[in-house]
Structures are given as C-alpha cells and as structure tokens.
C-alpha positions as CSV (number, residue, x, y, z in Angstrom):
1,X,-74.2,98.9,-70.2
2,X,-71.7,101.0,-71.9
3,X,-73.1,102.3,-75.2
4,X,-70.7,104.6,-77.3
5,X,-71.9,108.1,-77.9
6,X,-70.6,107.7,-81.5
7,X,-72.7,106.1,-83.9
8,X,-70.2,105.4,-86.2
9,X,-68.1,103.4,-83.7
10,X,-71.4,101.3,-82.8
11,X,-71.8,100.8,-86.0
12,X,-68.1,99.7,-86.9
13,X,-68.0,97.7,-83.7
14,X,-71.2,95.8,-84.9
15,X,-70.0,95.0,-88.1
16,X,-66.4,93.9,-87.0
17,X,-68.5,91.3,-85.0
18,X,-70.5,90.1,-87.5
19,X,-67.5,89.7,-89.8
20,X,-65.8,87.8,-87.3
21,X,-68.2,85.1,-86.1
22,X,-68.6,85.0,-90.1
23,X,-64.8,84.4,-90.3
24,X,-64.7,82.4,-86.9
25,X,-66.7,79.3,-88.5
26,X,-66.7,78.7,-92.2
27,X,-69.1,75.9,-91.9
28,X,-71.8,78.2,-90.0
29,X,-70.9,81.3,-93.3
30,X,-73.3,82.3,-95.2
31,X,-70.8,83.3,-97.5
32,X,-69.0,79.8,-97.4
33,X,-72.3,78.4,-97.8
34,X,-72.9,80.0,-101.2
35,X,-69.5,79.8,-102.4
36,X,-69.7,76.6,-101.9
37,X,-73.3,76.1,-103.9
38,X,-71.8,78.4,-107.1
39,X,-68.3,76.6,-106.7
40,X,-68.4,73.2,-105.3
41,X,-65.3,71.2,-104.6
42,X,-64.8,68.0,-107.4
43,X,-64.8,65.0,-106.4
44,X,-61.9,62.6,-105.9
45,X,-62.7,58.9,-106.2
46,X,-62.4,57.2,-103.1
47,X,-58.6,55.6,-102.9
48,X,-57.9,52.2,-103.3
49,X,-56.1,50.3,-100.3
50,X,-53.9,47.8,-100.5
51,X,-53.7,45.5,-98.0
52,X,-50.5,43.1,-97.6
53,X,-49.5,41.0,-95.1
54,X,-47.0,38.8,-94.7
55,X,-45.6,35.7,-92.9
56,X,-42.3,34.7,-92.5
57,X,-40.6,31.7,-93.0
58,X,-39.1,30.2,-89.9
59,X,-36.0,31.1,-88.6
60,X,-36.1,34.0,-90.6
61,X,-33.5,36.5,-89.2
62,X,-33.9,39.6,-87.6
63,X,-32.1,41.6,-89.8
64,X,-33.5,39.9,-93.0
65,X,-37.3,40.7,-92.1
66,X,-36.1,44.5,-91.5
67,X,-34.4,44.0,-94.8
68,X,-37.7,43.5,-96.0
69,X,-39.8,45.5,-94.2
70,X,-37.6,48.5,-94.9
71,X,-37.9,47.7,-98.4
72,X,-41.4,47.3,-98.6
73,X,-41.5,51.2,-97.4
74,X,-39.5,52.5,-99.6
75,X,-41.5,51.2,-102.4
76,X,-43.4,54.5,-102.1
77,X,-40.1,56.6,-103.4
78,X,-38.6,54.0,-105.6
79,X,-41.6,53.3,-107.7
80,X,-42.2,56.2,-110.3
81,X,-45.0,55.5,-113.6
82,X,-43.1,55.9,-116.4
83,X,-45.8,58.3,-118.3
84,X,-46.0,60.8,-115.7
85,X,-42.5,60.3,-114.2
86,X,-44.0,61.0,-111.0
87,X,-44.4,58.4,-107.7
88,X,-47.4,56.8,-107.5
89,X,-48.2,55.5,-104.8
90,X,-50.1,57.9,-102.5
91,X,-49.3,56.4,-99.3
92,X,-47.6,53.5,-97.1
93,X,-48.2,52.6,-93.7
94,X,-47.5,49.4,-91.6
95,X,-46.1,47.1,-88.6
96,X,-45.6,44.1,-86.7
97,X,-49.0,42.9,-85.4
98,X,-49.6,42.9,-82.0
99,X,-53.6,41.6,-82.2
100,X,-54.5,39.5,-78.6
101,X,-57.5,37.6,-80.9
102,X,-54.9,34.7,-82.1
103,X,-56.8,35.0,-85.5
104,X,-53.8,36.1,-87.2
105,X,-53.3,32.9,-89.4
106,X,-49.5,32.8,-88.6
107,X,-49.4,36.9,-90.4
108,X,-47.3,38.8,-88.5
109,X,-46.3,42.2,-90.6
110,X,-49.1,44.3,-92.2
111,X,-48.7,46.9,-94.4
112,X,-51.5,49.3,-96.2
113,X,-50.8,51.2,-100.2
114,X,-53.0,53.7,-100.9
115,X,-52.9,54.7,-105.2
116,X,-55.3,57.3,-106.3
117,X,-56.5,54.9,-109.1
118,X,-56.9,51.3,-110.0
119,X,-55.0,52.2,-113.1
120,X,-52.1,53.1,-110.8
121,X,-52.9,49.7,-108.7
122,X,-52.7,47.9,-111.4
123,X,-49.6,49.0,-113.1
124,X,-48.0,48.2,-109.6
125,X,-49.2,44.5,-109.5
126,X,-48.3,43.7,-113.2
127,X,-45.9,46.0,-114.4
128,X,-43.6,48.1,-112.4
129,X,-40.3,46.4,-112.8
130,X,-39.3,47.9,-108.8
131,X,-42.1,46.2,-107.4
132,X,-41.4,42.9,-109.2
133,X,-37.5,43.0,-108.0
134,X,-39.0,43.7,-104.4
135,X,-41.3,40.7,-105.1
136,X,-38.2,38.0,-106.2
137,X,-36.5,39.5,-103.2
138,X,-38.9,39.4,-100.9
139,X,-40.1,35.9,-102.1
140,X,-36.6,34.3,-100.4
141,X,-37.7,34.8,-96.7
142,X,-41.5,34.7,-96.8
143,X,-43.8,31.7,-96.3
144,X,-47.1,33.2,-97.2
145,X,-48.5,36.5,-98.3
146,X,-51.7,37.4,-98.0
147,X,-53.7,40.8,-100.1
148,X,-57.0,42.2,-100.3
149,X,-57.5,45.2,-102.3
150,X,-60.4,47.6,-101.4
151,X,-61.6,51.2,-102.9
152,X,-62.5,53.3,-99.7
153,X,-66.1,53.6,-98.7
154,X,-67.7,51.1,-101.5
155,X,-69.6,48.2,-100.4
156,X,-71.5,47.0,-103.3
C-alpha cells in the first residue's frame, strides 16, 4: 500500500472521498437527509385522470377518426382557464387499442387527461367553451363514449 508522506494530502484525499460518496447518492446523505427533515418538499395532491374512450360509428372514415383524434390532442393547447389564462390541462396521452382480451365493448381509441385539480376537471366537463365545440364535433362520428375519472393513488 502506497501511503503519502504528506499528511495534509492524506488528509485532503480523505475528505475529497467522503465528500464524494456524500455527493455520489443523495438518498444515502446525511446532509440530504436533514435538509430534507428541516425542509420537506409540499405535497401535491395526487392528479386526477381522465379516462375517455371512444367508439366509432360504422363506416366512419379514416380521415374523419384522425380528424378527431388529432383534435382530441390538441385539446391540451387549445384549452386555457380564463382566470389564470394559462392551459390547464397537465397532460394528454392515447391510441388505438390493440388489447388480445376481446373485452373491449366495441371501444377502440383511448385517451388519458391529467388536470392538477378537480376544480380544473370540472371546468373542463361543464364549462370550457373549446371542449364543448370538440364535443358537438366530435358527437357526428361517434357511437358511444365511455369515461371514468380517477384521482391517482386513492382507493377509498
């Protein structure tokens, strides 16, 4: 074993390691650890997903369910709450299903919203006037929609 003749380099070297495997994990760091005690992040409540899927009448055309489906997306840029001016909806995701379980009901598109609040939920169900017009639009080429509205992680 090489041990440096210099104590002050031993002692810089040890320290410089300590720092580092302090620095290497923040979950392991003492420092992290109490930081997070005296400062502890708030916390968000959980989101609220909603879940929409859609059938399609038949013979619906191509081009007319991407009509829709394109639309449906873009719902996360068009709609903006008219006290904050800001969008509102945290999140869209979504696709044709492709399930082998033949439990689809006839559904073949599903799409998931995520809002940060009911209150933001709820102002997209009854009162944002984009979301109606996509509704009335929407309405000419589907058969059946389906929603269920959850709030992430709560079961009771």
């Amino acid at each position: 074993m090489i041990v440096p003749k210099n104590k002050a380099f031993g002692w810089v070297l040890l320290i410089g390691l300590g720092v580092l495997l302090l620095l290497a994990d923040p979950k392991y760091s003492p420092i992290a650890w109490v930081l997070g005690v005296l400062f502890p992040s708030p916390q968000l409540p959980p989101y609220i997903s909603h879940v929409v899927l859609f059938q399609f009448k038949p013979g619906t055309a191509p081009v007319a369910v991407k009509e829709v489906t394109s639309k449906m997306f873009g719902l996360k840029k068009s709609c903006i709450h008219p006290s904050t001016g800001n969008r509102y909806i945290q999140s869209i995701t979504g696709g044709k299903d492709i399930s082998t379980e033949a439990l689809q009901n006839g559904m073949t598109h599903a799409f998931i919203l995520r809002f940060q609040t009911k209150e933001h939920r709820d102002y997209y169900l009854s009162e944002d006037p984009v979301h109606r017009a996509f509704r009335e639009t929407a309405s000419t080429v589907l058969e059946r929609v389906q929603v269920i509205d959850f709030q992430e992680g709560v079961f009771h």
